[in-house]
N, C-alpha and C positions, 0 to 999 in steps of 0.2 A: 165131807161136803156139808154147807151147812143149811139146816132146815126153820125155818120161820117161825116165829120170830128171830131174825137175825137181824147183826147191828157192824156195818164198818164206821169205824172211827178214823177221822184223818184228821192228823197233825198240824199243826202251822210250819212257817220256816225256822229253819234251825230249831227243828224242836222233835221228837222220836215219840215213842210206847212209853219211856221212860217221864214224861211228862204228868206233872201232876193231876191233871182232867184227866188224863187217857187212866193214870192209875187206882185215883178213886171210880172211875166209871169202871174197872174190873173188878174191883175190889167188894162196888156193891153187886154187879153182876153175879159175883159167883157167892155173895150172902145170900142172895133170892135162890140160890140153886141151880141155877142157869146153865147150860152144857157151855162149858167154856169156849167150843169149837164154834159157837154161832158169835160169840163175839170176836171181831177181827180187827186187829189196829196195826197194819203193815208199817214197816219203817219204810219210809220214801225216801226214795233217790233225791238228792237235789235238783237234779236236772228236771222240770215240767214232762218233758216227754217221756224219758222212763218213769215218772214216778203216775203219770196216768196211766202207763199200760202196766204196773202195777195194777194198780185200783180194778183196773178193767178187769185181771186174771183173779183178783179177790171177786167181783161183784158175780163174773159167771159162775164161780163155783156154790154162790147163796141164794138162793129162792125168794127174789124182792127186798134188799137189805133194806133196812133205815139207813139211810147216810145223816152221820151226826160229823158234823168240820167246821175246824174254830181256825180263826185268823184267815192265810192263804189255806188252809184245808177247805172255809168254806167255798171258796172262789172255786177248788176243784170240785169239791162237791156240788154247786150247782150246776156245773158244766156235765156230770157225770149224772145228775139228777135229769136236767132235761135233755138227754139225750138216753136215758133208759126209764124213765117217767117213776121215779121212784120219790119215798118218802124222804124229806129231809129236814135236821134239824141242826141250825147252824148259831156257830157263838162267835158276837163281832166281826164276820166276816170280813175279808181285803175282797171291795170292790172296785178292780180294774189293777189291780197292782202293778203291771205293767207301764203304768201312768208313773209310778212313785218310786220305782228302781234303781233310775238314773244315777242318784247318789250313793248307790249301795254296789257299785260294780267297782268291787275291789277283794280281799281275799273276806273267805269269810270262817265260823266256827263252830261247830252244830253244840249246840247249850249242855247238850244230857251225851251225847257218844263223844266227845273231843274231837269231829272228825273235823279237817280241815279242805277248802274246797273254796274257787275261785267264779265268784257271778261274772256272767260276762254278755255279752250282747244277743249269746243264743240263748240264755236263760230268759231273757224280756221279749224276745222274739215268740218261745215258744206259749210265753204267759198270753201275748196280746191273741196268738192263735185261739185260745180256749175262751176267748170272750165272744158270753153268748145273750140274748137279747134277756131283758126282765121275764119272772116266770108267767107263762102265761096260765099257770093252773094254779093257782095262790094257793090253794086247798092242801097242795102235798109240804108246802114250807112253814117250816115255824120260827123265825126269827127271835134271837134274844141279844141285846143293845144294853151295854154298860156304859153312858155317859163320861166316863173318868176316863176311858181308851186312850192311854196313852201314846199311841201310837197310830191309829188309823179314825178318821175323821165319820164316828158314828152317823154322822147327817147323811154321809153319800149312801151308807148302806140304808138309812129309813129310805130313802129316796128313791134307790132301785128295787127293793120288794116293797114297795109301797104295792099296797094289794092283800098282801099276805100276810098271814098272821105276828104281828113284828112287836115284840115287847120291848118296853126301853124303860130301863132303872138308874134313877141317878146315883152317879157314883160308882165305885168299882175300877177296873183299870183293864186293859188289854189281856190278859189272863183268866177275865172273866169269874171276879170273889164272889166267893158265894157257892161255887159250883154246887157243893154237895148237899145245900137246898134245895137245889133244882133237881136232886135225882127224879122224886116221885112223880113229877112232867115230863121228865126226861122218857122216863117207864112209860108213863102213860101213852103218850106221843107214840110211843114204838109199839105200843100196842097190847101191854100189859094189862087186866084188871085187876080192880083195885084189892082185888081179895089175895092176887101175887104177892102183894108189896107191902102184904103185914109184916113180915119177916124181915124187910128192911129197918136197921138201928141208924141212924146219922149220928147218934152218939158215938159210933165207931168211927167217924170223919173228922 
């Protein structure tokens, strides 16, 4: 069980643990010392509906996670954030993905496991389900925007957590470069003091 500070990570599509974010954010985690069991980065289902009642069977067994979710990770994690009012820190989020599908219903190939798997009309069905209104507590989100996103159109996410704390850096690309800059905010944000994260090297990144 995990105890506090604790942190789930959630993936984008077509993308696992095995991801380069998910594996430097373990990597510093366990340089700071960190009980490895408080950090959790589940491999999702492709399917929306299994891979939230994942999330759900991660979030009950930790004591107030951080939710940190990049791409469609974030779009789960804020549906998961306001509806257990927790912290969350998200990279380039997919706002409304369920909008943007259409052309991607065909077979598809997860990037990092080979696994192969077919989008199909109940995977956008179940996306448009989890869409949930702007946050209304700005306070628990932290937004970070890469202008270069090559892939999902940065302006819609300034525009849905407009309110909350939403950083935008030009340049960068949908992968979000740079990550291993961002650890020490990252920490911070979760709830680390700064006296934790002398032990942290980024030379090791």
């Amino acid at each position: 069980m995990c105890k506090s500070p604790s942190v789930v990570y959630i993936h984008g599509f077509n993308s696992a643990p095995a991801s380069f974010k998910a594996q430097q954010l373990r990597k510093a985690w366990l340089q700071l010392g960190l009980p490895a069991e408080q950090l959790q980065i589940p491999e999702l289902h492709h399917h929306p509906q299994q891979a939230i009642a994942q999330l759900q069977a991660v979030i009950a067994q930790c004591e107030q996670p951080v939710l940190i979710g990049s791409s469609l990770g974030g779009y789960y994690a804020t549906y998961l954030a306001q509806q257990h009012h927790l912290k969350t820190l998200l990279m380039n989020p997919a706002v409304r993905p369920h909008h943007m599908f259409d052309a991607f219903l065909a077979e598809q190939e997860n990037l990092y496991t080979g696994a192969h798997w077919r989008l199909t009309e109940s995977h956008v069905q179940a996306l448009a389900a989890l869409e949930v209104a702007p946050p209304d507590d700005a306070q628990r989100f932290l937004v970070w925007l890469q202008t270069g996103d090559e892939r999902l159109n940065y302006c819609l996410a300034e525009q849905y957590y407009a309110g909350c704390s939403v950083h935008i850096e030009q340049g960068g690309s949908h992968n979000f470069l740079r990550f291993a800059e961002h650890l020490p905010a990252l920490f911070a944000f979760v709830g680390l003091p700064s006296s934790a994260l002398q032990s942290l090297d980024l030379s090791a990144f």
